[in-house]
C-alpha positions as CSV (number, residue, x, y, z in Angstrom):
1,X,-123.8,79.8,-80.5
2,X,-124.9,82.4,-83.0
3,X,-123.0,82.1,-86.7
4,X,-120.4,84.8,-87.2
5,X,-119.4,86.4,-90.5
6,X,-116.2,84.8,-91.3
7,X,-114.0,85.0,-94.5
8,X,-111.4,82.9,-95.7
9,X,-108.7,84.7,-97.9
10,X,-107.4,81.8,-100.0
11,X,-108.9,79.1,-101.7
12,X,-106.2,76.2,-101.7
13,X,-106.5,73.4,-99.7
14,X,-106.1,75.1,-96.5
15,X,-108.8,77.6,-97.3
16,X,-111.0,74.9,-98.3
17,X,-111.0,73.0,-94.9
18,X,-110.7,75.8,-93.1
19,X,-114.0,76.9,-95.1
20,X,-115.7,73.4,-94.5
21,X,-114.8,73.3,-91.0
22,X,-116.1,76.8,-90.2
23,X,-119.4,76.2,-92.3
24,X,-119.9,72.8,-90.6
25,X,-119.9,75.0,-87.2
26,X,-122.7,77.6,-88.1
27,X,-120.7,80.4,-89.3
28,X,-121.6,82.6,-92.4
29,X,-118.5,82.2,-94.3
30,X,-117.4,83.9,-97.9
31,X,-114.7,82.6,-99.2
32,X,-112.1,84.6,-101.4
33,X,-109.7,83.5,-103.9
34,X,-107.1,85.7,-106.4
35,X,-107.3,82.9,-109.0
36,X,-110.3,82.0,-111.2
37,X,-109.9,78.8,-109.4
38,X,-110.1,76.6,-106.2
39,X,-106.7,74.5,-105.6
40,X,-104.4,76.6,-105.4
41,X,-100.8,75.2,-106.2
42,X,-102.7,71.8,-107.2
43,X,-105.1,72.9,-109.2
44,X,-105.5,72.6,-113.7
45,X,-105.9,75.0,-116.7
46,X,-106.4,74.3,-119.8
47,X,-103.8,74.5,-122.8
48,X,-104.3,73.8,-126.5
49,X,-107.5,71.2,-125.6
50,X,-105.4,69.4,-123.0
51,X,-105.9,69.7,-119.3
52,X,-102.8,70.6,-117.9
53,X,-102.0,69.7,-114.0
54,X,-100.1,73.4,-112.0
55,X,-97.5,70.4,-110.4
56,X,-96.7,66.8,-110.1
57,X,-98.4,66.0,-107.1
58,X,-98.5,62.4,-105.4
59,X,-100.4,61.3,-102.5
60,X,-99.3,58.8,-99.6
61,X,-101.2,56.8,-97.9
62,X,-99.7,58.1,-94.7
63,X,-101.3,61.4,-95.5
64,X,-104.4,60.8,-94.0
65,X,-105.9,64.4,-93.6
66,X,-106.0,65.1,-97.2
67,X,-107.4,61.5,-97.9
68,X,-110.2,62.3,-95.2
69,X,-110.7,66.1,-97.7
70,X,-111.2,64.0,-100.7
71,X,-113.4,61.6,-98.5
72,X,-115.3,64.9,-97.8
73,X,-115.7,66.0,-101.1
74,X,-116.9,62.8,-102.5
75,X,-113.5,62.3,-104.5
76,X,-111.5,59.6,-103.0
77,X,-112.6,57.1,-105.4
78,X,-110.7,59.3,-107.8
79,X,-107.2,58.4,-106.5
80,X,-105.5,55.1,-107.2
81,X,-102.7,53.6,-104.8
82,X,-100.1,51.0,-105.9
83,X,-100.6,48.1,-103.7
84,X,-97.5,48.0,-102.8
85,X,-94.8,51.2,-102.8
86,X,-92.6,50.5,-106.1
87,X,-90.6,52.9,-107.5
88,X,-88.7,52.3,-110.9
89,X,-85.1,54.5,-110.8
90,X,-83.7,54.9,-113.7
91,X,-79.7,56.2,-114.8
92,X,-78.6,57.7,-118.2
93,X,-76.7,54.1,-120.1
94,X,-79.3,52.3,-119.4
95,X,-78.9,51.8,-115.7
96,X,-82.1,50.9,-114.0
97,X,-83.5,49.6,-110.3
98,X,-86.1,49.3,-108.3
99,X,-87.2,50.2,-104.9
100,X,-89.9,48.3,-104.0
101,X,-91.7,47.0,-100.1
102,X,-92.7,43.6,-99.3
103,X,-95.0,42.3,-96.8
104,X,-93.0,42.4,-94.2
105,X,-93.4,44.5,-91.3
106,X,-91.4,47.9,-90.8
107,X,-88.4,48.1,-91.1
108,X,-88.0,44.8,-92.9
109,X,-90.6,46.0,-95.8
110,X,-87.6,48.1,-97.9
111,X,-84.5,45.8,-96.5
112,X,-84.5,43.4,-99.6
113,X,-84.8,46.3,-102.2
114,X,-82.0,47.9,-100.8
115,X,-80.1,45.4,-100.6
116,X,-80.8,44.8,-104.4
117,X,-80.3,48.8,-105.0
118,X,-77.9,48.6,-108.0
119,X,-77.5,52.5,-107.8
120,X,-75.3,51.9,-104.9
121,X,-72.4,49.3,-104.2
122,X,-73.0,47.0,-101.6
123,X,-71.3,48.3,-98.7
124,X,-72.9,51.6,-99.8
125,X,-76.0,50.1,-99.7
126,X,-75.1,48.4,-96.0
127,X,-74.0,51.8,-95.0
128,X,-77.4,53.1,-96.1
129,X,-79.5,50.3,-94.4
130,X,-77.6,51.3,-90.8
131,X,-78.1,55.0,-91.6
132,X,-81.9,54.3,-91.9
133,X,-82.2,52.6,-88.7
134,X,-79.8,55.8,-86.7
135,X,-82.8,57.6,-88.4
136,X,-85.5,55.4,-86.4
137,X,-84.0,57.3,-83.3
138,X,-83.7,60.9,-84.2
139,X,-86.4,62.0,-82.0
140,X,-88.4,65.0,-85.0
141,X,-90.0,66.8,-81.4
142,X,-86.5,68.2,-80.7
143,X,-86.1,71.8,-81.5
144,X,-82.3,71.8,-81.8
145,X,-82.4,69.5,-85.4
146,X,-84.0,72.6,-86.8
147,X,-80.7,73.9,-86.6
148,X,-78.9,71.0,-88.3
149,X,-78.3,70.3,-92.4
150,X,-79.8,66.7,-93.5
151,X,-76.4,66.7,-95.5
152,X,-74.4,67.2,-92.2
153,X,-76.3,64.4,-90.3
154,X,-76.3,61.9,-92.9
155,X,-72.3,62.1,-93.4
156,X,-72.4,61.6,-90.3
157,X,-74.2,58.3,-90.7
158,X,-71.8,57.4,-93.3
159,X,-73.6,58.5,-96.2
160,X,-70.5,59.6,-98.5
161,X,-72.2,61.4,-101.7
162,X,-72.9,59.2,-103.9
163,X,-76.0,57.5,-101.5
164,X,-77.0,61.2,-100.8
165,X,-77.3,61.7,-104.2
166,X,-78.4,58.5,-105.6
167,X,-81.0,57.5,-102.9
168,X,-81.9,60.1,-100.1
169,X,-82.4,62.8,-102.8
170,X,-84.7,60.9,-104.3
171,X,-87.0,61.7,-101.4
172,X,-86.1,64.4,-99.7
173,X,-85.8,67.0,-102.5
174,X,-89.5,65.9,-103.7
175,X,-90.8,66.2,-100.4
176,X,-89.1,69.2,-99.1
177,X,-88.4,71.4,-102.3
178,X,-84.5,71.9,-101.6
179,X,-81.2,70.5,-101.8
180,X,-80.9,67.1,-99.6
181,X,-78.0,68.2,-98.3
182,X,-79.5,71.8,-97.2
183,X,-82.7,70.4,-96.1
184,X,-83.3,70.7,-92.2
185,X,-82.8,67.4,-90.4
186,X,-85.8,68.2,-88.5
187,X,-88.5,67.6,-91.5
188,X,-86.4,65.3,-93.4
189,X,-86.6,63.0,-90.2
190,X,-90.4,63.8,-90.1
191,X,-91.0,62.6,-93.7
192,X,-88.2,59.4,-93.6
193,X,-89.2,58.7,-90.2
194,X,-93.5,58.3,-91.4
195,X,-93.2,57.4,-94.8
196,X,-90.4,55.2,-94.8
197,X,-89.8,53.7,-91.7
198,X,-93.5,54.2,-89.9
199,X,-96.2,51.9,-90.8
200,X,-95.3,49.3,-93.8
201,X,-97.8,50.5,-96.5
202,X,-97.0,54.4,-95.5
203,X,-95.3,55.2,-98.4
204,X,-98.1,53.6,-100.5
205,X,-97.8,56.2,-103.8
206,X,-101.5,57.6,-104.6
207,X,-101.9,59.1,-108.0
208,X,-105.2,60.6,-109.0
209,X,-106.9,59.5,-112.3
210,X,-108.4,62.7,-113.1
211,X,-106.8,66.4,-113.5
212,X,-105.9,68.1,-109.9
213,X,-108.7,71.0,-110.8
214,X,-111.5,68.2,-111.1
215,X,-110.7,66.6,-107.8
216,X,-109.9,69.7,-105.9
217,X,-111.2,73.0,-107.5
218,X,-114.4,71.8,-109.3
219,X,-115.4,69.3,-105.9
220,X,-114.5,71.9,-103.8
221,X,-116.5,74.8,-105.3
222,X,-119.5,71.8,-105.4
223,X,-119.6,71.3,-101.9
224,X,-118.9,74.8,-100.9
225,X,-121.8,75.7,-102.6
226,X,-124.2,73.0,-101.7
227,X,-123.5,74.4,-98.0
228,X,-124.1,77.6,-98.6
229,X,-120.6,79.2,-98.2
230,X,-120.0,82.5,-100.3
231,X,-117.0,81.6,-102.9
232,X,-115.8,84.8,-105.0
233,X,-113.1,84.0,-107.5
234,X,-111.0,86.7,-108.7
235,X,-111.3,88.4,-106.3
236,X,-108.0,89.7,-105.2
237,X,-107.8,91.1,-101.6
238,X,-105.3,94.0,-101.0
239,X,-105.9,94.9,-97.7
240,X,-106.9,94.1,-94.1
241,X,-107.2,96.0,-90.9
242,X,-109.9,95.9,-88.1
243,X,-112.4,98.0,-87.9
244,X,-113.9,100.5,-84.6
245,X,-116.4,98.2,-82.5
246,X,-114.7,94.9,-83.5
247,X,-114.4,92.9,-86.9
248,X,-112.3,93.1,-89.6
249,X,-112.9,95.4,-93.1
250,X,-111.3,92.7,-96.0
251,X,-110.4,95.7,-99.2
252,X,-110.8,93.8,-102.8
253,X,-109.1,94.7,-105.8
254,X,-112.2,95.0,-107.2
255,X,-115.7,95.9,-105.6
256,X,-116.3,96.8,-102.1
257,X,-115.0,95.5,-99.5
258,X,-116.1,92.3,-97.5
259,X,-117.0,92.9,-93.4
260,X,-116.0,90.0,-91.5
261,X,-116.5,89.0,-87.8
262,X,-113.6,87.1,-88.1
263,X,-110.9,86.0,-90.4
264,X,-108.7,83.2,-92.2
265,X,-105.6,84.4,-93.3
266,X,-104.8,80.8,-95.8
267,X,-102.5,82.5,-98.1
268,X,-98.5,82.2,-98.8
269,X,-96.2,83.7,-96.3
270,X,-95.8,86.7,-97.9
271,X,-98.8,87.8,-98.4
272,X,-99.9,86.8,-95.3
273,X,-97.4,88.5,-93.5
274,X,-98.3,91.7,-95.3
275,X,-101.7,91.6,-94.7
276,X,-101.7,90.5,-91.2
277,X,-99.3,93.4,-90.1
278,X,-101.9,96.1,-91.6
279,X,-104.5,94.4,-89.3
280,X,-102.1,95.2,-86.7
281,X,-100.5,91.7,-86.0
282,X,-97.2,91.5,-84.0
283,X,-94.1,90.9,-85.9
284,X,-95.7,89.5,-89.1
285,X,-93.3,90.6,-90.9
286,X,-90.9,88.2,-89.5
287,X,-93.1,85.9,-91.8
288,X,-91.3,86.9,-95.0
289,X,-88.3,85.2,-93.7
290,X,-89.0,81.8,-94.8
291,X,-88.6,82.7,-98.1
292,X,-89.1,80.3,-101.2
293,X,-88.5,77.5,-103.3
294,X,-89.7,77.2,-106.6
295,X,-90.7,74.5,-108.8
296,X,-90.3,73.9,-112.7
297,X,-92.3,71.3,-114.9
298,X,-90.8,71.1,-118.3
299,X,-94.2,69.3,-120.6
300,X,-92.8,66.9,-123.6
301,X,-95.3,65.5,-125.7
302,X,-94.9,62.9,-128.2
303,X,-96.2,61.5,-131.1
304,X,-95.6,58.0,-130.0
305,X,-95.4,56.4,-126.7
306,X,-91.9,56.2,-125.0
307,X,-92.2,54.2,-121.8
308,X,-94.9,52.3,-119.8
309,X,-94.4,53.5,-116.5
310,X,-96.6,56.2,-115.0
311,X,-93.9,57.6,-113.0
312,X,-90.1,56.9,-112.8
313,X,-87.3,58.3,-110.2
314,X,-84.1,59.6,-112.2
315,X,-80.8,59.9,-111.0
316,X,-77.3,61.1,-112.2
317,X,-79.3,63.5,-114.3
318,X,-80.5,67.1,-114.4
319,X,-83.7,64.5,-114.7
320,X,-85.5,63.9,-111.6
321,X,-89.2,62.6,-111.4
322,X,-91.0,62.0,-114.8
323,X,-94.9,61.2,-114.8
324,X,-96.8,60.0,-118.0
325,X,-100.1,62.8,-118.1
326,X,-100.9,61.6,-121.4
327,X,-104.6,60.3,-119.8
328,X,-105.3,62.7,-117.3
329,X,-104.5,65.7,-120.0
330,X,-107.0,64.3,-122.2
331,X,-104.5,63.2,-124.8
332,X,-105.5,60.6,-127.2
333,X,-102.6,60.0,-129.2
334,X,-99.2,60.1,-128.8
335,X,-97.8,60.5,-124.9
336,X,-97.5,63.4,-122.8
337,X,-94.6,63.3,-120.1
338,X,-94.1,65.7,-117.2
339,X,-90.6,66.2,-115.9
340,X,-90.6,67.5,-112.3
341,X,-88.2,69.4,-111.3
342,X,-87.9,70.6,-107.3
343,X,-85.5,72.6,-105.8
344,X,-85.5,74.5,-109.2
345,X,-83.8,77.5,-108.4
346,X,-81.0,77.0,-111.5
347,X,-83.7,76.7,-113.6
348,X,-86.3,78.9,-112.4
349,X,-84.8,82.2,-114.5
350,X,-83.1,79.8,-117.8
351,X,-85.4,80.9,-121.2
352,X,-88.3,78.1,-121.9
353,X,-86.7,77.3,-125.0
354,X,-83.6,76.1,-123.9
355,X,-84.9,74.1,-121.0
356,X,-87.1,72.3,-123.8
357,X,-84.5,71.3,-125.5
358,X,-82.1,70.3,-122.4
359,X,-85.0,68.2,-121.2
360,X,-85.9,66.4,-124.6
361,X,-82.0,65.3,-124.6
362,X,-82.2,64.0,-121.1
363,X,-85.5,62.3,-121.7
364,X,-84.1,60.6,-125.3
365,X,-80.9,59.8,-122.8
366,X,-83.4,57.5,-120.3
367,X,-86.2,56.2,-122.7
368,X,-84.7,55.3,-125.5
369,X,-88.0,55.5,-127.5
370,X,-87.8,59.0,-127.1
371,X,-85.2,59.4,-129.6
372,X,-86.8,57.8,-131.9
373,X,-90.3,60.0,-131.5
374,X,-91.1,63.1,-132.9
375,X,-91.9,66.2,-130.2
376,X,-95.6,67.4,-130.9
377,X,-94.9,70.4,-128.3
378,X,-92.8,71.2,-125.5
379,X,-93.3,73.9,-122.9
380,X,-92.6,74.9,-119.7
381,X,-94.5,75.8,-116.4
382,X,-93.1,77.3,-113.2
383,X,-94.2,77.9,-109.8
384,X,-91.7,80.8,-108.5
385,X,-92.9,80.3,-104.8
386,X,-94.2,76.6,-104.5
387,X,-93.1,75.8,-101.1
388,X,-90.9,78.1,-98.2
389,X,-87.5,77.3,-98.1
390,X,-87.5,74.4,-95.9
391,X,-84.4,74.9,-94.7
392,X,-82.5,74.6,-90.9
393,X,-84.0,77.6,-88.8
394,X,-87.6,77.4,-90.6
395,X,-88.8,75.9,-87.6
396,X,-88.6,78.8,-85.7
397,X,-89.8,80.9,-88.2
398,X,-93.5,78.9,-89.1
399,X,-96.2,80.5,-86.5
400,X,-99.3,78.8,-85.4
401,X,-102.4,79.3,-86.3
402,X,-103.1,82.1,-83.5
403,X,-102.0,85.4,-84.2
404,X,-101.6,88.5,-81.4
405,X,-105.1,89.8,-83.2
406,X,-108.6,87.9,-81.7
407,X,-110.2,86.7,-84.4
408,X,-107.5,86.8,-86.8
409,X,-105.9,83.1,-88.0
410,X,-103.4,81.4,-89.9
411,X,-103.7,78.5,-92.0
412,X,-101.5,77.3,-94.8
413,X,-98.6,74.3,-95.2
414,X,-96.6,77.1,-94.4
415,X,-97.6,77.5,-90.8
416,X,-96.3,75.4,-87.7
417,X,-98.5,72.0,-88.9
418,X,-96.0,69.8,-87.5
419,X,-95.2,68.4,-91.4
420,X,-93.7,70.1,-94.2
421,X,-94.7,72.0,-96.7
422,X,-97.1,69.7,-98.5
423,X,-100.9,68.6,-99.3
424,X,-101.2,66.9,-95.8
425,X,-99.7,70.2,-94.0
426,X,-101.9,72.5,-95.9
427,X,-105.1,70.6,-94.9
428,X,-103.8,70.1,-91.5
429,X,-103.3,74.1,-91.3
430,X,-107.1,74.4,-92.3
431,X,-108.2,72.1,-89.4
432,X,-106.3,73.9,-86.7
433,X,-107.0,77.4,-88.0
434,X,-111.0,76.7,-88.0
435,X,-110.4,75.3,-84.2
436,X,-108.6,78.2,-83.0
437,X,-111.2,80.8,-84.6
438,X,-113.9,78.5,-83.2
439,X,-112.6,78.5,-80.0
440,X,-111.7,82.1,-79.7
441,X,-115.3,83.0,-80.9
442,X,-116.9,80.3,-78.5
443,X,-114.8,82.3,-75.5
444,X,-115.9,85.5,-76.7
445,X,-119.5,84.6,-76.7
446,X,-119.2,83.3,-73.2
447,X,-117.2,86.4,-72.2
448,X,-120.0,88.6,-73.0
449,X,-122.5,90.2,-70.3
450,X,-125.8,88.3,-70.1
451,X,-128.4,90.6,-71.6
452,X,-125.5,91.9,-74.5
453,X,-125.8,90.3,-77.6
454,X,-122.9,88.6,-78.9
């Protein structure tokens, strides 16, 4: 089959595969992307000599299609896993546990650390152990859960507030961007049911030793370019529509605009949906329905360090994930702590300032070598629109990666991957959007009268 003249709008993880993929099967492909970056939401900039990560992002090792993208850009050796999942969890006064997996095979591996969970009381944690194994049995391919609240189910279960609060939480609003309780059973159950009750090393935590923009943007735009795929940064596309005689016209902010065969559309939801319905794409609007959730890092750095963990789980504070950057930013004295907040909607609008100094009081609160250290700087990043609002009824919303237009596809962790709206979806929906374009092109050649070219 003859290459066709593809571009991919986006250059975040989805874009990326879907660029690979595409490339890999003999298409021309030029490659698009708004920021002056590859990576998208996980990508770096740089801030006052220090290399400063866009979000806290982990890796598990259940996620095995964004392992196999850093396998592909020669970067997997930049990602360290804990041997075994262990999570510290740590309480204002001093209260702390541990969640951590043995040996044992699943679901035995986290029955001894909950038992020991010392956030919980012991019939709480009983109660917790037989909602986990009612969870075992929630069948995720059932429509109808997409309809239900997590928060609903797990009362249900017997999970009164204080173990929504003090355990489920601690995974599902990482993993899903929203409130446990207003999470939709449907992906909850997906990421309990693989990471925590699928294999026995599933939930593995991978944390990568070197800023996000080294091992995705700057191996990314490597490879890319080593295969000969077109990459244009900055360059902001504002408009799409197909053109007489087939093909697709791609306007730019800047510059003429790009003529394409056939197109990726590996952007957020709402920008997708806009641009798809000006190519003439059914019901795209329906897209912007999804909506968002936004994420908010407040950045505390010290002038001492105030804990040896890398990364701790919080509970019973405004606190809920905090990471230790000081290495990855480039920091060489002192310590550099990120505080992750998901599900950030109450503090997505609240002034910099004050969120600074509301953090810095939780933080001197949980390490209490914190109160003791001077602050060097504190500031504060946000990501209005990090994930869709993964809440019951998305399922319905999320379209695959065909659209009513030929030659038109979806990709992005926004799209119907099967997970949520993560690293592993968004390369996922790169995979699948390169296979429907190359299967819609590969039916169009064939299509076409012997004698016509193609």
């Amino acid at each position: 089959m003859s290459g066709r003249r593809i571009a991919v709008i986006g250059g975040g993880l989805a874009g990326i595969t879907a660029a690979l993929d595409l490339r890999a099967a003999g298409h021309e492909v030029t490659l698009a992307e708004a920021r002056p970056r590859l990576g998208g939401a996980a990508s770096s900039y740089q801030r006052d000599g220090l290399t400063i990560d866009n979000g806290q992002h982990v890796i598990l090792r259940c996620c095995d299609n964004y392992q196999a993208l850093l396998g592909r850009l020669g970067v997997a050796g930049l990602v360290r896993f804990q041997p075994r999942f262990d999570v510290t969890v740590l309480a204002p006064g001093g209260r702390t546990a541990r969640l951590k997996r043995t040996g044992l095979p699943s679901p035995l591996h986290l029955a001894g650390s909950l038992l020991r969970y010392r956030m919980l009381s012991m019939p709480q944690r009983l109660a917790a152990g037989r909602a986990a194994l009612a969870m075992r049995w929630v069948d995720t391919a059932d429509p109808t859960l997409d309809q239900v609240r997590l928060g609903d189910w797990l009362a249900g279960a017997g999970q009164g507030e204080a173990a929504r609060r003090r355990l489920w939480d601690l995974f599902v609003i990482s993993s899903l961007n929203i409130a446990g309780d207003d999470a939709s059973l449907q992906l909850a159950a997906i990421v309990i049911k693989t990471a925590l009750l699928g294999a026995k090393d599933a939930a593995d935590i991978g944390m990568a030793t070197v800023p996000l923009g080294e091992l995705h943007g700057r191996a990314a735009a490597g490879l890319l370019g080593r295969l000969g795929v077109a990459v244009r940064m900055s360059s902001r596309v504002t408009a799409l529509r197909q053109v007489a005689g087939g093909g697709f016209s791609v306007g730019l902010a800047q510059g003429e605009p790009l003529s394409a065969d056939a197109v990726v559309l590996a952007v957020p939801s709402g920008a997708a949906a806009r641009l798809a319905a000006g190519a003439g794409v059914a019901r795209a609007a329906r897209w912007e329905e999804l909506g968002a959730s936004p994420i908010v890092n407040v950045h505390v750095i010290y002038d001492r360090k105030v804990t040896g963990q890398p990364f701790t789980a919080v509970v019973d504070s405004p606190v809920q994930w905090v990471f230790d950057k000081t290495g990855i930013a480039g920091l060489n004295t002192g310590q550099y702590l990120a505080v992750s907040l998901s599900a950030a909607d109450p503090y997505i609008g609240v002034p910099s300032a004050r969120l600074c100094d509301q953090f810095r009081s939780e933080l001197a609160r949980l390490f209490p070598a914190a109160a003791q250290a001077r602050v060097i700087d504190a500031f504060v990043t946000r990501e209005r629109r990090a994930t869709f609002r993964q809440a019951p009824g998305c399922g319905a919303l999320r379209p695959g990666a065909a659209t009513s237009v030929s030659g038109l596809v979806l990709a992005g962790s926004w799209t119907d991957t099967g997970w949520p709206d993560t690293m592993e979806g968004a390369v996922r929906s790169g995979h699948c959007a390169a296979q429907q374009l190359i299967n819609e092109l590969a039916g169009r050649q064939a299509a076409a009268p012997t004698g016509i070219a193609s």
